[in-house]
MMTF fields as JSON, N, C-alpha, C and O atoms, coordinates in Angstrom:
{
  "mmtfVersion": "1.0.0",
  "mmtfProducer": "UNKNOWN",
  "numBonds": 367,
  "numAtoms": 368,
  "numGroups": 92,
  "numChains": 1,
  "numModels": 1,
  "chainsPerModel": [1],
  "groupsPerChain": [92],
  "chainIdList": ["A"],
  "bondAtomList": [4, 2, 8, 6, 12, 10, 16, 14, 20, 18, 24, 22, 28, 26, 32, 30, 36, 34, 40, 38, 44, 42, 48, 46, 52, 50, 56, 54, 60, 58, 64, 62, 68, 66, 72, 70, 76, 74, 80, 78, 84, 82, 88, 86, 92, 90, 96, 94, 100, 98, 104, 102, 108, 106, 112, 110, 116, 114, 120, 118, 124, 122, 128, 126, 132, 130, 136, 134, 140, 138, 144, 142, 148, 146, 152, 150, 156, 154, 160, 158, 164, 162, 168, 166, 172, 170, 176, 174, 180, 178, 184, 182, 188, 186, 192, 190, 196, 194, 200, 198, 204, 202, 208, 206, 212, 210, 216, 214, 220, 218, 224, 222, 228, 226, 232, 230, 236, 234, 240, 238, 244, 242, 248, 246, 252, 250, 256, 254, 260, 258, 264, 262, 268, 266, 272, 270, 276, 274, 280, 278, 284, 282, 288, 286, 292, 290, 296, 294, 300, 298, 304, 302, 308, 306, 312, 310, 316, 314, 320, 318, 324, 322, 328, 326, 332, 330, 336, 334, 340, 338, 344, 342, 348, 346, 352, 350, 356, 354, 360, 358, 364, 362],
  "bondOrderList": [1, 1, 1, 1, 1, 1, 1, 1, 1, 1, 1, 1, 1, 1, 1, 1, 1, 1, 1, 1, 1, 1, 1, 1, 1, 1, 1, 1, 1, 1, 1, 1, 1, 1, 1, 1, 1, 1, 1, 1, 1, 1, 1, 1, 1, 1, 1, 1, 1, 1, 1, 1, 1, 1, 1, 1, 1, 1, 1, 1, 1, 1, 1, 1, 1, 1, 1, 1, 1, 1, 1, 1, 1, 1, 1, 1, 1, 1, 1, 1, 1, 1, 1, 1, 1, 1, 1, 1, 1, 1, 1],
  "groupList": [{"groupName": "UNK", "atomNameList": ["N", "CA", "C", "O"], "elementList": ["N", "C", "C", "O"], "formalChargeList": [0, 0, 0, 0], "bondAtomList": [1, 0, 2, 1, 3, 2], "bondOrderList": [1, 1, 2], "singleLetterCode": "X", "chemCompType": "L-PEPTIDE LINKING"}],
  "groupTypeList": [0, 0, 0, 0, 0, 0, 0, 0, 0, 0, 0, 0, 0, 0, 0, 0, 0, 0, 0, 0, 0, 0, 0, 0, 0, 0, 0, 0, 0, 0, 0, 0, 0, 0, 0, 0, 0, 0, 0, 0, 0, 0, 0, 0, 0, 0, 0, 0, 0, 0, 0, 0, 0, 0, 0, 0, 0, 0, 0, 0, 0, 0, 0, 0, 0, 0, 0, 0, 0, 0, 0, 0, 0, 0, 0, 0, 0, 0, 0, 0, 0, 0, 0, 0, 0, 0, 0, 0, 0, 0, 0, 0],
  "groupIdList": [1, 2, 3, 4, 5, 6, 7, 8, 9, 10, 11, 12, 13, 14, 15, 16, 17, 18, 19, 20, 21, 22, 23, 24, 25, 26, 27, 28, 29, 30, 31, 32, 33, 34, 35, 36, 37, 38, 39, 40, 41, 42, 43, 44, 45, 46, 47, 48, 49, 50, 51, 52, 53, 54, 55, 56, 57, 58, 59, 60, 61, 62, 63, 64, 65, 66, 67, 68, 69, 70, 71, 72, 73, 74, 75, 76, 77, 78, 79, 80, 81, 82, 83, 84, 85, 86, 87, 88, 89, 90, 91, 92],
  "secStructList": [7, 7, 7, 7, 3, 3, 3, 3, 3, 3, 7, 1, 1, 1, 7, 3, 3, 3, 3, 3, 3, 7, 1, 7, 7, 7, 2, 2, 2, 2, 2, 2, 2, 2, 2, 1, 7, 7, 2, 2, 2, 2, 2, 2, 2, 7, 1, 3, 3, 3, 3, 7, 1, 1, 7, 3, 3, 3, 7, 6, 6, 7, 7, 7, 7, 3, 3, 3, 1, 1, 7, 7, 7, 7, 1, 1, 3, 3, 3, 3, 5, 7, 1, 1, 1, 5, 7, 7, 7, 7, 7, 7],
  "xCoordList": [0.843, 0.0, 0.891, 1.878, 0.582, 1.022, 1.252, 0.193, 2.193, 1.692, 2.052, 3.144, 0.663, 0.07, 0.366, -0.142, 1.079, 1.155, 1.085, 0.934, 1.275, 1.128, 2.401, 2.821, 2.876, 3.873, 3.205, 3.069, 2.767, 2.467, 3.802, 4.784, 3.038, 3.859, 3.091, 2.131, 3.652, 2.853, 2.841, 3.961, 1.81, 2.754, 2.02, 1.703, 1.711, 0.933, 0.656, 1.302, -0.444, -0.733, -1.744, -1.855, -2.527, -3.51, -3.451, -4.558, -2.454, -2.586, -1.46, -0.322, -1.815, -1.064, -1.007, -2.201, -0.17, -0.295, 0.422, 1.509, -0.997, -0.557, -0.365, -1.404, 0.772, 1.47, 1.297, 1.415, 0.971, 0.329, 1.724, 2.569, 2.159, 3.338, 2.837, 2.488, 2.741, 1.884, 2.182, 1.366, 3.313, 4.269, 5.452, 6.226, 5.925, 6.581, 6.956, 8.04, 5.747, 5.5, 5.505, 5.242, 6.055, 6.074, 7.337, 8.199, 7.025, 8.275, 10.053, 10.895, 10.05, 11.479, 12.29, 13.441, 11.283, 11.892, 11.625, 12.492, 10.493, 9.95, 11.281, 12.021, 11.441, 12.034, 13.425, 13.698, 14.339, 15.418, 15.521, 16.45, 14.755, 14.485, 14.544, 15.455, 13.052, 13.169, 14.016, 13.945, 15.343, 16.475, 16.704, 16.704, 16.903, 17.717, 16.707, 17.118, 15.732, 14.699, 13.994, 13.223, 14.213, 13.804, 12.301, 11.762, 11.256, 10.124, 9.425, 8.42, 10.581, 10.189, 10.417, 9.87, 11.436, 11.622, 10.102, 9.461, 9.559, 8.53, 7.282, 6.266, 7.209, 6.308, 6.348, 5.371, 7.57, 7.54, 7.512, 7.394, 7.594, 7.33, 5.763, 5.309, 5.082, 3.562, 2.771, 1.607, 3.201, 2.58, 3.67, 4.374, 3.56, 5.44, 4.315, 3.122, 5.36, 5.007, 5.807, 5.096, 7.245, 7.787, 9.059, 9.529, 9.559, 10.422, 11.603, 11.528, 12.835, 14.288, 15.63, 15.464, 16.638, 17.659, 17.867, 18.017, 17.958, 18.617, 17.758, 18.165, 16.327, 15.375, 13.943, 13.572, 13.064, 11.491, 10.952, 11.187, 10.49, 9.801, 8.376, 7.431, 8.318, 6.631, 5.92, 6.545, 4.439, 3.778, 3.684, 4.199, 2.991, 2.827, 1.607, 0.965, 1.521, 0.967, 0.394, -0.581, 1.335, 0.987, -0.41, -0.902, -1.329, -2.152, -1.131, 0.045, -2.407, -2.078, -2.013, -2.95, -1.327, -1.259, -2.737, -3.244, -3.187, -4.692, -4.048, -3.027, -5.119, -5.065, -5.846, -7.035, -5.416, -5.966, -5.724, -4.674, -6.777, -6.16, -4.919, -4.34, -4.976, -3.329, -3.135, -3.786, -2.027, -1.915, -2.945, -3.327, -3.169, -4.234, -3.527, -2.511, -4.494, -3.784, -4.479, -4.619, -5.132, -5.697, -5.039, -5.801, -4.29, -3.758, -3.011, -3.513, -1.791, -1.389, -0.448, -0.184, 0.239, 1.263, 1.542, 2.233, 1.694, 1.815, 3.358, 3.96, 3.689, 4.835, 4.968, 4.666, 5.784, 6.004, 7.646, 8.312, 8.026, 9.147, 8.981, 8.225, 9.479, 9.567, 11.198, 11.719, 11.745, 12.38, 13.758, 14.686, 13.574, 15.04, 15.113, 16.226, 14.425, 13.752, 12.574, 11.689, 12.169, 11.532, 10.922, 11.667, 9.669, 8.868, 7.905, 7.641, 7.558, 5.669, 4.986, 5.396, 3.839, 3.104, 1.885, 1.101, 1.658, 0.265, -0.826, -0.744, -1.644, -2.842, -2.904, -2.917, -2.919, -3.342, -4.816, -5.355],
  "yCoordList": [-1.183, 0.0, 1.25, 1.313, 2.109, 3.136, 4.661, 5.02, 5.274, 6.684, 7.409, 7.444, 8.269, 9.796, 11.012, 11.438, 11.633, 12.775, 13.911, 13.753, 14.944, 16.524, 17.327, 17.286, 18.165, 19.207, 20.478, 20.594, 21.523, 22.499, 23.92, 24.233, 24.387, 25.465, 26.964, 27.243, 27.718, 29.083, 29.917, 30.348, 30.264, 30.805, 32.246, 32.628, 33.049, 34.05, 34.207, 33.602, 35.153, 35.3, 34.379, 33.856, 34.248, 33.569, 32.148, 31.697, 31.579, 30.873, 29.682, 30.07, 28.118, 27.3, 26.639, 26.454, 25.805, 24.636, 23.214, 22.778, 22.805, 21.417, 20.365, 20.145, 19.557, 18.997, 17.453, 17.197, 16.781, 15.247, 14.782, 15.344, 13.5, 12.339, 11.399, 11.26, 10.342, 9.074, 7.841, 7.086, 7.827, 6.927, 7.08, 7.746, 6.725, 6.735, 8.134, 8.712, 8.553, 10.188, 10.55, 11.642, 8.77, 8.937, 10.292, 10.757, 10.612, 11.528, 11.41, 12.034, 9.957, 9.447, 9.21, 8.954, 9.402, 9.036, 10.71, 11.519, 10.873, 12.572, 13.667, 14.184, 13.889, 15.097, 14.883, 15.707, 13.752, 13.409, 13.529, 14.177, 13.02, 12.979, 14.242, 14.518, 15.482, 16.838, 17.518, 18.441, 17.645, 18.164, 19.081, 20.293, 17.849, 18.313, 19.378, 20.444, 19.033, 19.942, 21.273, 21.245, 22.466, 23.299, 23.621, 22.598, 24.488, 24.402, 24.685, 24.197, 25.778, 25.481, 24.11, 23.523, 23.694, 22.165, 21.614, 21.535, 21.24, 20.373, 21.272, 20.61, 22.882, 23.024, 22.521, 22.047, 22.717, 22.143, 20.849, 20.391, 20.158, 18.463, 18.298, 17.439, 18.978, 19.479, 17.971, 18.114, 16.88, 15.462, 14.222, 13.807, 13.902, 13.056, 11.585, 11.474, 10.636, 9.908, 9.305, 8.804, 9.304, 9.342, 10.426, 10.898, 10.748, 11.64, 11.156, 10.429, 11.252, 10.367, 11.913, 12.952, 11.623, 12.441, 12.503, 13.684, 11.58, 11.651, 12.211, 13.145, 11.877, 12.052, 12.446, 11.915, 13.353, 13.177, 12.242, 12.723, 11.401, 10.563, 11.134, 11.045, 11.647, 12.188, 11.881, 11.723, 11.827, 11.72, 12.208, 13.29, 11.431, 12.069, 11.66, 10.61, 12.268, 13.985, 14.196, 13.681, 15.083, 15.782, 16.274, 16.572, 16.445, 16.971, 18.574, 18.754, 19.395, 20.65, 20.596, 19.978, 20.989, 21.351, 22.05, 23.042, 21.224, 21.648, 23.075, 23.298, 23.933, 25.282, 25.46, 25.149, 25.864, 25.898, 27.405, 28.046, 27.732, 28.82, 29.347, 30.387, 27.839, 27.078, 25.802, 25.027, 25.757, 24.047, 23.18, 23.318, 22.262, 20.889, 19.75, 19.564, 18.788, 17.801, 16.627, 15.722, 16.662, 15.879, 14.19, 13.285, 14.067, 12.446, 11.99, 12.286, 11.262, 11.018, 11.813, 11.96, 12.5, 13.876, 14.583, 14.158, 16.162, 17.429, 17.502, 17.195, 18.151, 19.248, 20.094, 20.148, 21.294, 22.794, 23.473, 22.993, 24.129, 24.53, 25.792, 26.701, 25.835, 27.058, 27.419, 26.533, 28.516, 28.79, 28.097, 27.388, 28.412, 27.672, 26.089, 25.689, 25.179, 23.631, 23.176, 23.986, 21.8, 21.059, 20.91, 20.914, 20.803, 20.169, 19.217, 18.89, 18.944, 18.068, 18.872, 19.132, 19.26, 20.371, 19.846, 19.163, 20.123, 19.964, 20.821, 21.991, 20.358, 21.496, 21.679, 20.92, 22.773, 22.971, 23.042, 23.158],
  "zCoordList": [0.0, 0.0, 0.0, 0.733, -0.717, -0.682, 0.509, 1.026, 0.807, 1.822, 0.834, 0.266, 0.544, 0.084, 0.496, 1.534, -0.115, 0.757, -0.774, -1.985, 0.076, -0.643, 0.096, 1.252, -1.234, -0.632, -1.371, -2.589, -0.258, -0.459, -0.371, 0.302, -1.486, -1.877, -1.909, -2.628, -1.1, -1.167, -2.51, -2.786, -3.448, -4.278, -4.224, -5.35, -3.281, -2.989, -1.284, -0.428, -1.027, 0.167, 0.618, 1.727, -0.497, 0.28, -0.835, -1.13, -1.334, -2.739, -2.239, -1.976, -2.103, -1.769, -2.649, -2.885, -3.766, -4.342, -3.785, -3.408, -4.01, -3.382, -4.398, -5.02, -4.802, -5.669, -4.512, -3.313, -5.725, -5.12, -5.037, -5.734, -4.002, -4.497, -3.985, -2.813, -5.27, -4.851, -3.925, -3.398, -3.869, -2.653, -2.01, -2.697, -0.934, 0.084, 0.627, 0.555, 1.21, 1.35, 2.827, 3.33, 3.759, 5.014, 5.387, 4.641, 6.715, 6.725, 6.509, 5.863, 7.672, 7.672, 5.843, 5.488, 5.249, 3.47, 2.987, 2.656, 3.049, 2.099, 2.695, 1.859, 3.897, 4.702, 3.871, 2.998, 4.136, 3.834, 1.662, 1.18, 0.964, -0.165, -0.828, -1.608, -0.384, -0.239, -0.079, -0.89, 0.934, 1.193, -0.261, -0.473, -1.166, -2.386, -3.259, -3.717, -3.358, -4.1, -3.7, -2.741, -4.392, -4.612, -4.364, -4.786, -3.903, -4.173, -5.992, -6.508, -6.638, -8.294, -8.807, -9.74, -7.911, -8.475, -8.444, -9.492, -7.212, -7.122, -7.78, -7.99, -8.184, -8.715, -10.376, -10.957, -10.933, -12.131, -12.261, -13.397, -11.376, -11.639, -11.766, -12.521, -11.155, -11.152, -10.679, -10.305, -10.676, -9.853, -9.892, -10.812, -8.853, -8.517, -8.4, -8.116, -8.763, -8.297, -7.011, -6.14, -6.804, -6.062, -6.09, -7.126, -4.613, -4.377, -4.089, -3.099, -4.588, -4.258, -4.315, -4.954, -3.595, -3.718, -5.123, -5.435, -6.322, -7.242, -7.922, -8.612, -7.987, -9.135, -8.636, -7.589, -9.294, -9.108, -10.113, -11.222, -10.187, -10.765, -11.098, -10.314, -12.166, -11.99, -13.443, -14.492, -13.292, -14.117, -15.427, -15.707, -16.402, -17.421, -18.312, -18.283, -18.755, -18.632, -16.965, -16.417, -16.471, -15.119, -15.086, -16.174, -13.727, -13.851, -12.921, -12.606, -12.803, -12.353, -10.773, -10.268, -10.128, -8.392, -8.127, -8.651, -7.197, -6.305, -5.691, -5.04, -6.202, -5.016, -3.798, -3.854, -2.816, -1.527, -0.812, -0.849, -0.258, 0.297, 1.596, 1.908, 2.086, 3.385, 2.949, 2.248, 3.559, 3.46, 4.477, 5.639, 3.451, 3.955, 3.647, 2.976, 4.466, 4.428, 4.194, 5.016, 2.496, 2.225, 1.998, 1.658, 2.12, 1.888, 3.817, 4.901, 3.544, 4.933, 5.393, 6.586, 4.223, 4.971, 4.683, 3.757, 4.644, 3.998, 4.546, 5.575, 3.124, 3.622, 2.821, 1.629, 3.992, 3.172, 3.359, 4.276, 2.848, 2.967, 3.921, 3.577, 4.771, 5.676, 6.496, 7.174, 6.365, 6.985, 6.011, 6.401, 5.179, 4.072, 4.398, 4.057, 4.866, 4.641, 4.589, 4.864, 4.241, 3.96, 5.643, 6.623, 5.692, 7.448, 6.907, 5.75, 7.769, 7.582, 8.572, 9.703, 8.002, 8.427, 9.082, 8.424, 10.37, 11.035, 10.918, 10.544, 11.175, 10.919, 13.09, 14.059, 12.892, 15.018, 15.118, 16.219]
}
């Protein structure tokens, strides 16, 4: 079975895109994986299927990043870049 997750990207004030990755989106793999990538990185990959140091693996034909007005956390784990890194983001 797969873990789902989303990495949200602010690209405005009130404007989040959330960019799907279809597996191994737990933290102990995503946080470490992410390191290397950029947030234009993951917006131009526009739907991953998986996230690795070396490579994004992503779909094709990509669909478009869900807009939201914050990050959500529709699958099993969000993350966002804050503060010059990669987190997994809770909702409080």
């Amino acid at each position: 079975m797969s873990t789902r997750a989303q990495i949200a990207i602010q690209t405005g004030p009130k404007t989040w895109a959330h960019v799907y990755c279809h597996f191994d989106g737990y933290p102990s793999h995503m946080l470490p994986a992410l390191a290397r990538w950029t947030p234009e990185d993951i917006l131009t990959a526009r739907e991953i299927r998986h996230v690795s140091t070396d490579a994004l693996d992503c779909f094709a034909p990509a669909r478009a990043p869900v807009i939201h007005p914050e990050p959500r956390c529709d699958f099993c784990h969000t993350y966002v870049f804050a503060q010059g890194r990669w987190i997994e983001w809770r909702a409080d």
